[in-house]
Backbone as a ProteinNet text record, in pm:
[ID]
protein_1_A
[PRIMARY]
XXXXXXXXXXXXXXXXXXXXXXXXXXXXXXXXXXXXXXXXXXXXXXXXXXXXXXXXXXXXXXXXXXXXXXXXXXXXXXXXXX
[TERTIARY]
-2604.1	-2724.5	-2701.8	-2707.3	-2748.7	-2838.6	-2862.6	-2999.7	-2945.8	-3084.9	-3067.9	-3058.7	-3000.1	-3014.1	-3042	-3120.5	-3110.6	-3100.3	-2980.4	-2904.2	-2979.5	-2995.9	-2989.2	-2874.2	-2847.7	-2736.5	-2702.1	-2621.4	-2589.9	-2506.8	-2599.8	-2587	-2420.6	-2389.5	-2196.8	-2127.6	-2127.4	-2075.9	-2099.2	-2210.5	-2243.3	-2148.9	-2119.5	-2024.7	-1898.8	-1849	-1742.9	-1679.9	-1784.4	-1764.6	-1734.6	-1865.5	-1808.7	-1690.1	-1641.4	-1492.7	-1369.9	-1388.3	-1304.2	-1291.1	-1426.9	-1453.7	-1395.4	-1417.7	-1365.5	-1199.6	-1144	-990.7	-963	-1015.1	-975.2	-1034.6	-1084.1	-1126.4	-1222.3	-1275.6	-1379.2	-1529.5	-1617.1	-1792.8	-1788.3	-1869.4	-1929.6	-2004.6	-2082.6	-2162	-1993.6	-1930	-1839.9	-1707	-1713.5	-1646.9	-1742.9	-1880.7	-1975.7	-1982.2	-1991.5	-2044.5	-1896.1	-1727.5	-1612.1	-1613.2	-1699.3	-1740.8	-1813	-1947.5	-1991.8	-1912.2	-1893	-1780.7	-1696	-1645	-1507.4	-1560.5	-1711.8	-1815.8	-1807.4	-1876.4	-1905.2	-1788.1	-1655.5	-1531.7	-1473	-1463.5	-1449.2	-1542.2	-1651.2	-1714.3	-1694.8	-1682	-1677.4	-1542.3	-1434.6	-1258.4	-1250.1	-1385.3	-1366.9	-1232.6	-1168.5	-1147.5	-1181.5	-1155.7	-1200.1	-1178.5	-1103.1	-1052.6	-992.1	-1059.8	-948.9	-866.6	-708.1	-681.7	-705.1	-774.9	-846.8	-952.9	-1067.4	-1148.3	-1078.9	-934.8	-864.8	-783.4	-776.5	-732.4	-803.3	-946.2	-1045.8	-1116.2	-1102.7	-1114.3	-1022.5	-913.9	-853.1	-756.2	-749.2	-700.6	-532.8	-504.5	-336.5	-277.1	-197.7	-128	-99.8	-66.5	-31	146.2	200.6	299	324.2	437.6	477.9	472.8	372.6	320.7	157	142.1	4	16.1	103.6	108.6	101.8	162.9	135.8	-50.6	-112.5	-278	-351.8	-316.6	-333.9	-269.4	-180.3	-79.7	-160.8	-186.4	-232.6	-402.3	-448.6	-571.6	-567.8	-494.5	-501.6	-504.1	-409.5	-362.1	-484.8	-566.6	-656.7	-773.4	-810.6	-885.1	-844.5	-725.9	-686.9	-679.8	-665.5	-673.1	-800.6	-911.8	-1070	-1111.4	-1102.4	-1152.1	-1096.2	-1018.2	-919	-1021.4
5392.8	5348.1	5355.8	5228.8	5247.1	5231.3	5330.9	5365	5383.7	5326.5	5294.6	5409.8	5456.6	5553.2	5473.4	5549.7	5503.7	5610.6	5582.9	5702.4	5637.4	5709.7	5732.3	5783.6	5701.7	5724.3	5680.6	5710.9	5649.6	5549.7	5410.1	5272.1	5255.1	5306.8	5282.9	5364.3	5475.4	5500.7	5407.7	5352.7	5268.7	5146.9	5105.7	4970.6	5029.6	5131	5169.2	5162	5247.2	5282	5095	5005.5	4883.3	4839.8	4859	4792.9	4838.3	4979.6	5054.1	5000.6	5020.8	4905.1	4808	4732.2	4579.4	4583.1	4740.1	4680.7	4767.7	4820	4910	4797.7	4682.8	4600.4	4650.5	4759.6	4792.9	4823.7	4822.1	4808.9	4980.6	4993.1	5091.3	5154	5087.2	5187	5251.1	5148.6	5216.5	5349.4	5309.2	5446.8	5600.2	5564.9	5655.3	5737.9	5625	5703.9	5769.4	5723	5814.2	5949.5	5949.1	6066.9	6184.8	6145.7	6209.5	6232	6189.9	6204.4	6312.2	6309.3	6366.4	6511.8	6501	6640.3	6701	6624.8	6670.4	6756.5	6684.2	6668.2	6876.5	6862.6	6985.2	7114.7	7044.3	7187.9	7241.3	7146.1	7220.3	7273.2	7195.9	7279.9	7422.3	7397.3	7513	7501.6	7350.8	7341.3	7277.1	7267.2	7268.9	7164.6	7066.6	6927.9	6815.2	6693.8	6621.1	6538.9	6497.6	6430.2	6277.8	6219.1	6102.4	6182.7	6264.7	6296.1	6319.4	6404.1	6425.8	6316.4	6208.2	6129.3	6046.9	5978.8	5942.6	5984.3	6135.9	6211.3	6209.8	6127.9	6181.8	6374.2	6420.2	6543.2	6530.6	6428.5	6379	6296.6	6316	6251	6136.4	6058.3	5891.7	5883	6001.4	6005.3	5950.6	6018.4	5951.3	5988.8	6135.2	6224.2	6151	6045.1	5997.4	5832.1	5790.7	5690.3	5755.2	5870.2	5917	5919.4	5985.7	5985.2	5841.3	5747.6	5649.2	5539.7	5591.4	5491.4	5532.1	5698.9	5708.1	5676.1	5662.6	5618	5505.9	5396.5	5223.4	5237.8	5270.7	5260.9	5364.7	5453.8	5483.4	5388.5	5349.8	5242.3	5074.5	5023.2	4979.1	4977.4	5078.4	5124.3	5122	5189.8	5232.6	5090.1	5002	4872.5	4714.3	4788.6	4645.5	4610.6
9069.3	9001.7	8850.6	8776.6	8598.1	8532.2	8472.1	8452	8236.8	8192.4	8066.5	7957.6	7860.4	7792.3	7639.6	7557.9	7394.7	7356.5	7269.5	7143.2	7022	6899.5	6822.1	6665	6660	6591.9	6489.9	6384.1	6240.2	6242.6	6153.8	6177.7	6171	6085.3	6035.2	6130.7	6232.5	6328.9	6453	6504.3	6574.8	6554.3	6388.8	6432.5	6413.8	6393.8	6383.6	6535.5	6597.7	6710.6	6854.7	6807.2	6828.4	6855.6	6694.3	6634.8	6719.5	6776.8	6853.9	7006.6	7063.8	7129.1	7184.2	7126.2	7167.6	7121.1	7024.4	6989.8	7139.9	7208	7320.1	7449.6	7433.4	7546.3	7640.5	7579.5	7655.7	7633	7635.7	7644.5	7555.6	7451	7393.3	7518.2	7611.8	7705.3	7812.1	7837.5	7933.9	7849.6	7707.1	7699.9	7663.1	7632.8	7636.7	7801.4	7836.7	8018.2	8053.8	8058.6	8029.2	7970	7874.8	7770.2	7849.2	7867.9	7952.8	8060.4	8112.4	8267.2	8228	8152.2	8115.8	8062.1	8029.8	7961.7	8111.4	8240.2	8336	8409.4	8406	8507.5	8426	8281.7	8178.5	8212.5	8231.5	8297.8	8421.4	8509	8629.5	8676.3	8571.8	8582.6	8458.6	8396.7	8282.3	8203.5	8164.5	8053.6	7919.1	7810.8	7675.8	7605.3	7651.7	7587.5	7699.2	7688.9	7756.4	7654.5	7692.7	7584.2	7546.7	7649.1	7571.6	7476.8	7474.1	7368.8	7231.1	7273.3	7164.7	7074.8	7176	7057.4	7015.8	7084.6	7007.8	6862.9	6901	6754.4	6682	6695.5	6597.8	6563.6	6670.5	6661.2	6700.8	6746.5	6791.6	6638.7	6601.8	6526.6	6545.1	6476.1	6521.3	6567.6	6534.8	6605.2	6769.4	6761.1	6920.8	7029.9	7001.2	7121.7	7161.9	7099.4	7088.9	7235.1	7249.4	7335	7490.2	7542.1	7620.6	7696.3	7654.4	7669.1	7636.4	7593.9	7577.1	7681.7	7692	7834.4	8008.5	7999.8	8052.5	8121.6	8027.4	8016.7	8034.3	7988.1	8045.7	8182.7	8241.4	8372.9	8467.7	8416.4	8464.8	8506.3	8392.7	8362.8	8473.3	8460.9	8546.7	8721.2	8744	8886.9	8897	8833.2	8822.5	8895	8757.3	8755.3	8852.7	8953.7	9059.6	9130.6
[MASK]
++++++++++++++++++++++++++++++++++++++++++++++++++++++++++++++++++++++++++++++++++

């Protein structure tokens, strides 16, 4: 069932967040509801980070330890969505 939520949020993060978006091919609501998911999936394993959150934030370097969590995540996404 999807059921509607309204955020509130600061206008220039909102298109930032867009821009990310669509360069990631995917819906602002579908990497929000990932988010949450990934809030839900963290609590109930009682750990503290996943590394898609971490590299959304920005906490991974753009180095070359950064394609890993990102490779992984397509192919998540992929399988999810067949």
């Amino acid at each position: 069932m999807t059921t509607k939520l309204t955020l509130r949020l600061d206008g220039k993060l909102i298109k930032q967040a867009k821009k990310a978006a669509q360069a990631k091919g995917v819906s602002l609501s579908r990497i929000v509801e990932d988010y949450f998911r990934t809030l839900t999936i963290r609590e109930r394993k009682g750990t503290t980070e996943s590394p898609v959150l971490s590299e959304i934030s920005g906490v991974l370097s753009a180095g070359a330890g950064t394609k890993k969590p990102r490779e992984e995540y397509r192919k998540h996404l992929e399988e999810k969505y067949r």
